[in-house]
C-alpha positions in Angstrom: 106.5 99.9 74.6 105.7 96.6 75.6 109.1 95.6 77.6 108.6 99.2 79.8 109.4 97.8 83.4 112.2 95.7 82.2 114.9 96.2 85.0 118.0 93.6 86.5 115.8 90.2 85.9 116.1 91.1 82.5 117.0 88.2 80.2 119.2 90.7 78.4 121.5 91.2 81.2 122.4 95.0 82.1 119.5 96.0 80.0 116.2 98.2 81.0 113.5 99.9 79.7 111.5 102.3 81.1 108.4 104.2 79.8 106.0 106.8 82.5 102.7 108.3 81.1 102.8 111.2 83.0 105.6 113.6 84.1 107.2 113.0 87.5 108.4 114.8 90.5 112.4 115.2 90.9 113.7 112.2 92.4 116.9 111.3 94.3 119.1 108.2 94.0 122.1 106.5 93.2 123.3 106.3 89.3 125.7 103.6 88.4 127.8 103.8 85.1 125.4 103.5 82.0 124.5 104.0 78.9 120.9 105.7 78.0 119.4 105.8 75.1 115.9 108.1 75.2 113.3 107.2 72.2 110.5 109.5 73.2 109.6 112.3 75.8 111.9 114.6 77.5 114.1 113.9 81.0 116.1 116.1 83.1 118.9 115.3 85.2 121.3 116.7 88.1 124.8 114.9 88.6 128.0 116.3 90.0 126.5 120.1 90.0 125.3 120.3 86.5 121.8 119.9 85.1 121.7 118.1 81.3 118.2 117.8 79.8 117.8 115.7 77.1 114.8 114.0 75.0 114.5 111.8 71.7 117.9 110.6 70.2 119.7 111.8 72.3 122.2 109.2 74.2 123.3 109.7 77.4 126.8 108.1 79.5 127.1 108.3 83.3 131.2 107.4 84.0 131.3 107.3 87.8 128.2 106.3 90.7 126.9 109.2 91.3 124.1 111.1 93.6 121.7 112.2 91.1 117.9 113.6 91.0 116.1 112.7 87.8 113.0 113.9 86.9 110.3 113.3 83.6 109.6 116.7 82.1 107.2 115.9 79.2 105.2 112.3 79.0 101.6 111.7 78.2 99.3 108.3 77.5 99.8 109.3 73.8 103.0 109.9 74.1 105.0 108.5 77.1 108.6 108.8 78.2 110.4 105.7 76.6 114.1 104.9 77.5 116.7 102.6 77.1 119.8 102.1 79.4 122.5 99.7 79.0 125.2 99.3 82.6 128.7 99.9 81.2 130.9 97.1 82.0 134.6 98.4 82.2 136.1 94.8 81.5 133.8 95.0 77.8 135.0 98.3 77.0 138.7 98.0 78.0 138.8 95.2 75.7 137.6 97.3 73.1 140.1 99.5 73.3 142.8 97.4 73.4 141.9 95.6 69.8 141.2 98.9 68.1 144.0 100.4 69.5 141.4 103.8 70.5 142.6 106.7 72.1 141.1 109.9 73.3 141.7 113.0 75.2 140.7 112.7 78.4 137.3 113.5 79.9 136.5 115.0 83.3 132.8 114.8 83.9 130.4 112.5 85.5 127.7 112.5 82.7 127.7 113.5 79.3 124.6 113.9 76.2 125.5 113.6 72.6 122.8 112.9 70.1 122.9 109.4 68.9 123.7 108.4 65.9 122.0 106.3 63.1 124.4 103.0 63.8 123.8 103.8 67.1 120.2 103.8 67.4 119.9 100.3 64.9 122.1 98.4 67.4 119.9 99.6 70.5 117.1 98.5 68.4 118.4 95.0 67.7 119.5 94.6 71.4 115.9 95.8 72.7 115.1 92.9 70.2 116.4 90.5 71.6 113.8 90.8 74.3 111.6 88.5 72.0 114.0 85.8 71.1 115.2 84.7 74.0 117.0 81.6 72.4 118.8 84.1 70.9 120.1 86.3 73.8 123.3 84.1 74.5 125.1 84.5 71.2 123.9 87.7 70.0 124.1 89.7 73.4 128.1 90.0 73.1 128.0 90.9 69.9 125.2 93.6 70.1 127.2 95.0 73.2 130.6 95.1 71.6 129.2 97.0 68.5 127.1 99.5 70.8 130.6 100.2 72.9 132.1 101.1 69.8 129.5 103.0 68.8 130.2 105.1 71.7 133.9 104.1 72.0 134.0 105.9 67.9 131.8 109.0 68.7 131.6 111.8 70.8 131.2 110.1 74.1 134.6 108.0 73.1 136.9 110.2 75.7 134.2 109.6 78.6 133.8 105.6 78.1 137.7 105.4 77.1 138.4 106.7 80.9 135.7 104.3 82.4 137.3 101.2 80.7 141.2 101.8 81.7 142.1 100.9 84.4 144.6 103.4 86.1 142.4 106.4 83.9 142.0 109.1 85.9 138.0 108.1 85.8 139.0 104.7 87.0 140.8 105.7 89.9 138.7 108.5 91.5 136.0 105.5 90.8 137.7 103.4 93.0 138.2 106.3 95.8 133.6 106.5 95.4 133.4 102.8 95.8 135.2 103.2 99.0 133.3 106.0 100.5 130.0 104.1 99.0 131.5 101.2 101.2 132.5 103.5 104.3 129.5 106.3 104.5 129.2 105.8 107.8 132.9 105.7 108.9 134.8 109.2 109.4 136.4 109.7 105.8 139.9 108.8 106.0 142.4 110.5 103.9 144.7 108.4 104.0 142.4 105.3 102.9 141.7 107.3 99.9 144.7 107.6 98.9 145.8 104.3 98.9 142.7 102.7 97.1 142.8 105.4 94.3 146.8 105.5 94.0 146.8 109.3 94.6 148.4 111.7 96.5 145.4 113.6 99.1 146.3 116.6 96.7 146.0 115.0 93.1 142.8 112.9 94.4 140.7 115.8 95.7 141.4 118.0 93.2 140.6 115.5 90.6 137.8 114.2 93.0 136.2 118.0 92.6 136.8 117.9 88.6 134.9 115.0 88.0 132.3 115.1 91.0 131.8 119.0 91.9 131.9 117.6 95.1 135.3 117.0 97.7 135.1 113.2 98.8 133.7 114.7 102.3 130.8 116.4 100.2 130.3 112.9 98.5 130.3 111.2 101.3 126.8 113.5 102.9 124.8 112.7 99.9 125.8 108.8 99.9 124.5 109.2 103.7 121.5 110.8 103.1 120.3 108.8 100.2 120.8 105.8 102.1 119.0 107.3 104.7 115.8 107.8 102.5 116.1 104.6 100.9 116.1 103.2 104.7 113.1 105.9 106.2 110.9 105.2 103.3 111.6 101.0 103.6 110.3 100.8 106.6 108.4 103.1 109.4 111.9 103.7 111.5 113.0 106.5 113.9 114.7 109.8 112.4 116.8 109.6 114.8 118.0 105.9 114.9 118.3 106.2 111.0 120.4 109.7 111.8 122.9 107.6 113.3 122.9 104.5 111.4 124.3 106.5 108.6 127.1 108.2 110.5 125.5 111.3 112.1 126.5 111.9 115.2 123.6 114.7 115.5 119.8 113.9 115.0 119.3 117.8 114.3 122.2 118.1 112.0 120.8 115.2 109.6 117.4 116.8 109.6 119.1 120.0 108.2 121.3 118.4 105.7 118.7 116.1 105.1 115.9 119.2 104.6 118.7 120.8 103.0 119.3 118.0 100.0 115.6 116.9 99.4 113.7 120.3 100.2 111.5 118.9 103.2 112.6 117.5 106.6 112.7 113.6 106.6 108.9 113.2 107.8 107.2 115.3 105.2 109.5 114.5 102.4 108.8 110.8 102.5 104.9 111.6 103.2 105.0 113.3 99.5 107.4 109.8 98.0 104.5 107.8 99.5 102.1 109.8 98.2 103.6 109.7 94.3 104.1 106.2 94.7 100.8 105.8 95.1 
C-alpha cells in the first residue's frame, strides 16, 4: 500500500496505515482508543487479559488506553499485513448519538472484533482516499468520519463506542480513573484520588475497574510503569536502576522481576532482542 507508514503527521488527522512484510515478534505498548480496520494479513493482540486474533475484514475498537502486546502472525512481500486505524474522538461520537437519538446496552470490555461490514469497508476506503486529494481533506474528513462512527455507532461495536462517547458511561468514567494513573505512575496510587476523578465509590470503581481492565487500578498502574520504563531503557543507554526509580520503584530488584516477569527477559537482554528486531 503506498501510504503504509502513515502515522500522527498524517494530513488526514487521527488516520494511519500500516503494512509489515514479514511477521513480527510480540510487542509491548500503549493502545489509545481506536478504530482498526485490517485489509490483509493476520494480527494478534493481548488487552485487559484476553487475546483477540483477527485478519482481513475484520474491524477492530479499543474503548479505554490500555497495556497491550501486539504481534503480526501471517505477512509476506506478496502479501503483507495492511491496516487501517482511525483514533476515536469521544466529542465526534457523543454528537452522534445525541442526533440519532442511539442507544445500547452497555459494554464492559477494553477491545472488541466484529467483521466489518460492506458500508463500512467503502467509507474506510474513501477516507484512505483522501490521502491523495489533499485539497479535499478539510470538507470531506468530517463527513467521512461521522458516517464511519455510525457505521460502528449502527453495528455490533455500537454498545462499546456508545460507552466511549458519553460522558458519565461507565467506560467514560473508569477512563478518566486510567488517565489519572497514566498521569500519576509514579506516585503511590491514591484511592481516594480515584474516586473523585472517576465519580465512584472505591467499591463501584474497582470492581468496574476489574470488569473493563482484568486488572485492579494497582495492577494497571505496574504495567503503565514498566512500559514507560522500556520506552525510557531503550531511548537512551540509562541505568536499570535510575530508570527503576524514576518510574516509582522503590526496589531496583523488584522492577527487574516485574519487569522480567511482563516482557519475558530481564531489562538488559529484553531490549538487546528490541534493538536487534529494529534493526
Amino acid at each position: 500500500m503506498r501510504h503504509a507508514g502513515t502515522g500522527p503527521d498524517c494530513i488526514v488527522p487521527g488516520l494511519r496505515v500500516r503494512s509489515v512484510t514479514t511477521p513480527t515478534l510480540p510487542m509491548s505498548g500503549i493502545e489509545e482508543p481506536m478504530f482498526a480496520l485490517i485489509l490483509q494479513g493476520r494480527k494478534r493482540s493481548t488487552i485487559g487479559g484476553r487475546t483477540y486474533e483477527y485478519g482481513p475484514g475484520d474491524c477492530v475498537i479499543v474503548s479505554l488506553t490500555m497495556p497491550s502486546t501486539g504481534q503480526v502472525t501471517h505477512a509476506s512481500e506478496d502479501e503483507p499485513y495492511l491496516g487501517v486505524a482511525l483514533t476515536l474522538r469521544p466529542a465526534e461520537i457523543a454528537g452522534l448519538i445525541v442526533e440519532a437519538e442511539a442507544e445500547a446496552p452497555p459494554a464492559a470490555a477494553p477491545m472488541a472484533v466484529h467483521a466489518a461490514s460492506s458500508q463500512l469497508l467503502d467509507a474506510v476506503g474513501r477516507l484512505v482516499t483522501l490521502l491523495d486529494h489533499p485539497d479535499d481533506v478539510r470538507i470531506l474528513r468530517p463527513l467521512l468520519e461521522k458516517e464511519i462512527l455510525w457505521r460502528l455507532l449502527s453495528g455490533p461495536h455500537g454498545p462499546m463506542l456508545r460507552e466511549v462517547g458519553l460522558a458519565d458511561s461507565r467506560a467514560s468514567r473508569i477512563g478518566r480513573a486510567i488517565r489519572w494513573l497514566q498521569q500519576h505512575y509514579a506516585e503511590p496510587v491514591s484511592t481516594q484520588q480515584l474516586e473523585a476523578v472517576s465519580g465512584m465509590s472505591a467499591s463501584s470503581l474497582f470492581r468496574h475497574f476489574k470488569d473493563f481492565t482484568s486488572l485492579s487500578p494497582l495492577q494497571y498502574q505496574k504495567q503503565i510503569r514498566l512500559h514507560e520504563a522500556r520506552a525510557r531503557l531503550a531511548a537512551a543507554s540509562c541505568d536499570v536502576a535510575a530508570v527503576a526509580y524514576q518510574v516509582g520503584y522503590e526496589s531496583p530488584s523488584q522492577f527487574t522481576r516485574e519487569y522480567s516477569r511482563m516482557f519475558g527477559r530481564p531489562p538488559r537482554d529484553d531490549l538487546r532482542r528490541v534493538r536487534e528486531t529494529v534493526v
